[in-house]
C-alpha positions in Angstrom: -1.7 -42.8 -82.3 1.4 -41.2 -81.3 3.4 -40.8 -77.8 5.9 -39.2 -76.8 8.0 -41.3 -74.5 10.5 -39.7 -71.7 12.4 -42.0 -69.1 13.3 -45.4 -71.1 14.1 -47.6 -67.7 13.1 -51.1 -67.5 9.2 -50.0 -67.5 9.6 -46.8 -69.3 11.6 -48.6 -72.5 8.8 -51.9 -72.1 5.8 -49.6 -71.9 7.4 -48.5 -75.3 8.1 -51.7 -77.1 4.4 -52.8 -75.9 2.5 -49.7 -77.2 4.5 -50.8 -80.6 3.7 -53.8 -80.5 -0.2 -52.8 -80.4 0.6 -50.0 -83.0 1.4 -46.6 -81.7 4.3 -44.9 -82.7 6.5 -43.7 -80.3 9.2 -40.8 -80.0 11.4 -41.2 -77.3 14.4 -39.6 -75.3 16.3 -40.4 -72.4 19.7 -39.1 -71.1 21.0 -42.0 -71.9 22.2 -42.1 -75.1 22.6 -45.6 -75.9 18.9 -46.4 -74.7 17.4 -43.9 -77.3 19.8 -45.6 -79.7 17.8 -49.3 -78.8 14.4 -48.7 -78.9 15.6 -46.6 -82.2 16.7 -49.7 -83.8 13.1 -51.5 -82.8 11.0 -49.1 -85.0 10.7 -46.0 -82.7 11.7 -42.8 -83.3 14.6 -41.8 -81.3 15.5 -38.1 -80.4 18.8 -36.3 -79.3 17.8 -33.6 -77.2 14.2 -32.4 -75.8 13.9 -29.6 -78.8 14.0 -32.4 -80.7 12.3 -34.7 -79.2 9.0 -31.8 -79.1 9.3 -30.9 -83.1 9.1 -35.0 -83.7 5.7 -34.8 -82.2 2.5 -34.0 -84.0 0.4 -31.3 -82.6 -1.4 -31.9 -80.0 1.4 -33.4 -78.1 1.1 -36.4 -75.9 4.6 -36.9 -73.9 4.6 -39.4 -71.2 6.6 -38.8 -68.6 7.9 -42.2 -66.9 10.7 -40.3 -64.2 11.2 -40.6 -60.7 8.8 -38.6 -58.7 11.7 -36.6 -57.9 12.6 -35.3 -60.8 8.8 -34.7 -62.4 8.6 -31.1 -61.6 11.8 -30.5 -63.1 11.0 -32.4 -66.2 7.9 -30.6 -66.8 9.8 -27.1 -66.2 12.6 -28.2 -68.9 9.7 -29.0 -70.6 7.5 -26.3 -70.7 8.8 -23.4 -73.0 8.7 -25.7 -75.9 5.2 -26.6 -75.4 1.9 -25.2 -76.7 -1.8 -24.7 -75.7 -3.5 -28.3 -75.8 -0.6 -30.3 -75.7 -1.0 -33.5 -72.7 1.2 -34.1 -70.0 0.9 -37.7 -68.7 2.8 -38.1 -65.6 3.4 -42.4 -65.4 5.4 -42.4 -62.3 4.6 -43.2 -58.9 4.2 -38.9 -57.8 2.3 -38.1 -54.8 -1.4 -37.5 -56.1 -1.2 -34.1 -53.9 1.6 -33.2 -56.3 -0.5 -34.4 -58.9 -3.7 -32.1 -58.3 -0.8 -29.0 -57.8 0.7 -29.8 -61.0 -2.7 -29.9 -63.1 -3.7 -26.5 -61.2 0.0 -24.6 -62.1 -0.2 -26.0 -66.0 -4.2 -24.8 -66.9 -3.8 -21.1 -67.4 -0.7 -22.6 -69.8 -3.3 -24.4 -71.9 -1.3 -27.9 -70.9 -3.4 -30.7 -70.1 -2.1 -32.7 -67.0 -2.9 -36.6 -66.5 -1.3 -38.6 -63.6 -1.9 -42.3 -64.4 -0.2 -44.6 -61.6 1.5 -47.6 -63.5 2.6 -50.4 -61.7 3.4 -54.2 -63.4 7.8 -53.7 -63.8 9.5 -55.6 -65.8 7.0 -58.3 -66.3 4.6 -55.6 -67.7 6.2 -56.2 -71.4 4.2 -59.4 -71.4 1.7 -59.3 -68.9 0.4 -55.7 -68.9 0.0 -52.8 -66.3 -2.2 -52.0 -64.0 -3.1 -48.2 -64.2 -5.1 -45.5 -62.6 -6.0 -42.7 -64.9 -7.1 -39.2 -63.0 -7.3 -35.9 -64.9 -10.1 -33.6 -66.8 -12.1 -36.5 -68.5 -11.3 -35.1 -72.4 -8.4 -35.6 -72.1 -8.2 -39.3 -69.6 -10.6 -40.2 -72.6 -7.2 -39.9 -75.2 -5.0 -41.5 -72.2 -6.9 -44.1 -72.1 -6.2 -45.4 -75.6 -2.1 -46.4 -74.5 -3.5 -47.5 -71.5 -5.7 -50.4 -73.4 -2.8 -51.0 -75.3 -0.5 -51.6 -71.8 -3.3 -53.3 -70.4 -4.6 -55.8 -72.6 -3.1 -58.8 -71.8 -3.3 -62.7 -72.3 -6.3 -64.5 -70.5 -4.0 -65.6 -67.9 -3.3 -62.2 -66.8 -6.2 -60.0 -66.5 -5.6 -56.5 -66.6 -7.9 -53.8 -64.4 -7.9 -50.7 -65.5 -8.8 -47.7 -62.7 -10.6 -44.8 -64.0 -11.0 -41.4 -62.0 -15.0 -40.8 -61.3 -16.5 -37.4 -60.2 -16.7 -37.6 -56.3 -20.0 -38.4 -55.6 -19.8 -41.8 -57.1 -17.0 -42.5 -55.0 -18.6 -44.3 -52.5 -20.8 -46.5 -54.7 -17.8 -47.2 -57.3 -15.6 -48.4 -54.7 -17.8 -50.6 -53.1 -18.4 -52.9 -56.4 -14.2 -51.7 -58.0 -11.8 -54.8 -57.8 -9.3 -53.8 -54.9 -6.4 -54.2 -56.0 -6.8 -51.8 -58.9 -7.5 -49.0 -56.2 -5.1 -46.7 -55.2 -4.8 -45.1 -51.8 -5.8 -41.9 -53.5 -9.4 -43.1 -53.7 -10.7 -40.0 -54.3 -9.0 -39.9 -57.9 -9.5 -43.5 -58.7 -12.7 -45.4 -58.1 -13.6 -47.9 -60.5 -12.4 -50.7 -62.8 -13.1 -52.9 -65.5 -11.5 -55.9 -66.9 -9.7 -55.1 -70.0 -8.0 -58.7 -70.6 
């Protein structure tokens, strides 16, 4: 499968080469130059500028955003002329999951799917794997949760949980059998787990 890759810091440039290394391809863009230039020269597909960037994509878009919460709602505004009806918006970063629920509410009568999927593991997730909790409409979690198997799975050693949204009503039986520490504080998006290692 292919994803589109935007933010290429430490976790957003190892999320990358890890997804490669399970075989996605990946387009990516930064604005750093020299970063899109790297992960170029390590088989993915590097882009100058964000029109770019969207015509490498096949249709329906996946683009991962991996930004700081701060900027996310400006990303997805630079973003969204050059997007269509069906494309996915996966929001990686560490956003608010009140900003979250807002986002996926303002992007629907665009046709843009919007999945916020809480990544944590740094710069040791190249090797180990993240931890991830997936929340969005479940058609769509269902194709996010192919790159997250791929950034899960990891070696025995490091067993990777995997946090899936559930409708409400299961909330309180999901979380009492989930693994805590793949729950977020937004508990109402993210209920269960399963072991993915």
């Amino acid at each position: 499968m292919q994803l589109g890759m935007i933010g290429l810091g430490r976790m957003g440039a190892n999320m990358v080469r890890r997804l490669q290394k399970n075989g996605h391809q990946c387009v990516v863009f930064d604005r750093t130059p020299a970063t899109v230039q790297q992960l170029a020269g390590e088989g993915a597909t590097g882009s100058t500028s964000l029109d770019d960037f969207v015509q490498k994509l096949q249709k329906p878009r996946a683009i991962w955003l991996m930004v700081p919460a701060a900027v996310v709602d400006a990303s997805i505004m630079d973003l969204l002329p050059k997007l269509e009806s069906g494309d996915i918006l996966i929001d990686g970063g560490n956003s608010y999951y009140i900003d979250d629920i807002r986002r996926a509410k303002e992007l629907k009568p665009e046709g843009i799917h919007y999945v916020d999927v809480g990544t944590s593991g740094g710069v040791w997730g190249l090797e180990r794997g993240y931890c991830q909790m997936i929340g969005g409409e479940n058609e769509v979690v269902s194709i996010s949760t192919q790159f997250s198997k791929r950034l899960l799975r990891a070696a025995a050693t490091f067993p990777a949980l995997l946090a899936v949204r559930k409708p409400l009503a299961q909330r309180k039986k999901a979380t009492s059998t989930a693994a805590p520490t793949a729950l977020a504080t937004s508990s109402k998006w993210f209920t269960t787990a399963s072991n993915m290692a």
